[in-house]
C-alpha positions, 0 to 999 in steps of 0.5 A: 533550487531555492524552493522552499514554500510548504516545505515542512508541511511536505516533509511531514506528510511523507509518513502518511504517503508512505505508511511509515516513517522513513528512517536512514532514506531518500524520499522522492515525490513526483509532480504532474501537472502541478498534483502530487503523483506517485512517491516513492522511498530508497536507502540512503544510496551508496552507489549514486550513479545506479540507484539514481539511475533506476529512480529516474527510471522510476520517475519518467514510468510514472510520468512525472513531470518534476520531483521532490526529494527529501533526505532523512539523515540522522546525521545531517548535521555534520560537514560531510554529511552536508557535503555529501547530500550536496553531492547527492542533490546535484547527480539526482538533478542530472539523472533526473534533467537527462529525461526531462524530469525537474528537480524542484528541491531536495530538502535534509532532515535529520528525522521527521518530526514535529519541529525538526529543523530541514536544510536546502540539499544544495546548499541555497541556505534555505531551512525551516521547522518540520510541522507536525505529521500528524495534523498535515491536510494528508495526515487528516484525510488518512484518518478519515479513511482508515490509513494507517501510518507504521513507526518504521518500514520494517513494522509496516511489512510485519503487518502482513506477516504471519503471526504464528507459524505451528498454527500455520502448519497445522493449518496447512495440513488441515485444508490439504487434507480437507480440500487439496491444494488445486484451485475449485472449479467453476460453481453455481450459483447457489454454492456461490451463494453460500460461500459469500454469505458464509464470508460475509458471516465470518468477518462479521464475527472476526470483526467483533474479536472472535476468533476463527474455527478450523471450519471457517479456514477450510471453507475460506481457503475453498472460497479463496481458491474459486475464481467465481467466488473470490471475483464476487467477493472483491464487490465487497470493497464498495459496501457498508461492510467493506472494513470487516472484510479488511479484517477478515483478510488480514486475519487470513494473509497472517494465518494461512499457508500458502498456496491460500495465504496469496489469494488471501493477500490480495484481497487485503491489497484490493480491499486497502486500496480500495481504501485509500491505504495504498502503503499497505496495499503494496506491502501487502502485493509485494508479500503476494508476488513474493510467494507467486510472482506469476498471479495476474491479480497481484501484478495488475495491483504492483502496477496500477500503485507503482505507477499512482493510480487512483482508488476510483479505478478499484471502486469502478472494479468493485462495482461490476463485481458488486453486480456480478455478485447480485445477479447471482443472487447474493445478498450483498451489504448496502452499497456505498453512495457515490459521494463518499467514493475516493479519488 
């Protein structure tokens, strides 16, 4: 494994592909067909033969034809260190080589900086200097689309915790006592109507800095909770207005209780991946499945990022609901044209 061409560009996009720079982990990234596919990051494992194990599984889920794994190890340099990431290297090869995956490389870094100085994992005595994270090809396309990128993983999953857990009580309190904890029942479309254009009025205002009023959680709970509704609303991720939307999901997935803060939690997710932004689309529907491992929405979503799907296919949903949403007659936001529409 002496590949080494475009290795610091490829070790410094990892945070942008990831959300966050890894710290202390195992970085692989798959190839199909000579385009980057899915990645995915571990600890550092202690336990080669099981963890490798599941990360080939992992691999041939997504199917990857070859694979690069990056090691970010803040003490790469030592002699056992070396040693041990050598050992690394050559059982990932195998498990990887057993269903017919690739290793291209394995690349050690000591952190993910501009600069920082990458070693062949195998000990082919190829290194290099890292570039710069922040001015890599996948570093510029994230910014134009909004992705952010977290100083650490466990910041990355804060962003969808909840912010204040009183006011969150108290919430819980005040929509239960206001609308129960069921799930609505269909609606007309007249009350669908105005529960969309009440959302829509809502991130607009939250946009701006405002904050939102107990009424507004009370009917934004109704409308989570209403199938027909929150369907209509996932139109949204192909319009003008789909970043205040975003924000009035984050708003709600860091505020409200459960059974709403999930609903609330996928849309986030639909919405950033719709983006582009899949790190916090998964942070965010791994967060929904740990409160309802049984909600279908949230499960399609695990699916289609752990296996690298394309934000095409959310914009391809988005659309039909889009239409849904207009036949209905909701007055929806001006529609995205085709040409700025991700891959």
């Amino acid at each position: 494994m002496t590949a080494a061409h475009m290795a610091g560009t490829l070790i410094a996009s990892t945070p942008t592909i990831l959300g966050y720079f890894p710290q202390q982990s195992l970085v692989v990234m798959t190839f199909r067909r000579g385009h980057l596919g899915a990645t995915t990051a571990i600890d550092l494992p202690s336990d080669n033969d099981y963890t490798l194990a599941n990360l080939t599984d992992w691999a041939v889920s997504v199917r990857a034809e070859a694979a690069v794994a990056i090691v970010v190890d803040a003490h790469a340099g030592t002699a056992a260190r070396l040693t041990a990431h050598r050992g690394l290297t050559q059982a990932l090869d195998h498990t990887l080589g057993l269903r017919d995956v690739r290793l291209l490389a394995t690349h050690v870094v000591p952190e993910i900086s501009a600069g920082a100085k990458w070693v062949c994992g195998d000990g082919c005595g190829a290194d290099g200097l890292v570039d710069d994270p922040a001015t890599t090809p996948v570093a510029i396309v994230g910014v134009v689309t909004g992705r952010r990128v977290y100083a650490s993983q466990s910041a990355q999953s804060a962003a969808v915790e909840i912010v204040d857990i009183q006011r969150t009580a108290a919430l819980a309190d005040l929509i239960e006592a206001n609308i129960g904890t069921a799930a609505a029942d269909e609606c007309d479309d007249q009350t669908a109507r105005r529960a969309i254009e009440h959302a829509l009025a809502v991130a607009k205002r939250v946009s701006r800095g405002s904050q939102l009023r107990d009424a507004d959680y009370i009917e934004l709970a109704r409308t989570l909770t209403n199938a027909r509704v929150r369907d209509m609303l996932l139109g949204m991720v192909v319009t003008s207005k789909a970043p205040r939307a975003e924000v009035l999901w984050t708003v709600l997935a860091r505020s409200l209780p459960h059974p709403w803060r999930v609903e609330a939690l996928v849309m986030l997710g639909f919405f950033a991946f719709g983006r582009g932004d899949q790190p916090l689309a998964a942070v965010a529907v791994a967060a929904a499945l740990q409160s309802n491992p049984a909600h279908r929405m949230a499960d399609t979503l695990d699916v289609a990022l752990r296996t690298g799907r394309r934000p095409k296919r959310i914009w391809e949903l988005g659309e039909f609901a889009y239409g849904v949403a207009q036949l209905a007659g909701v007055r929806m936001p001006r529609r995205i044209v085709h040409t700025r529409r991700p891959t």
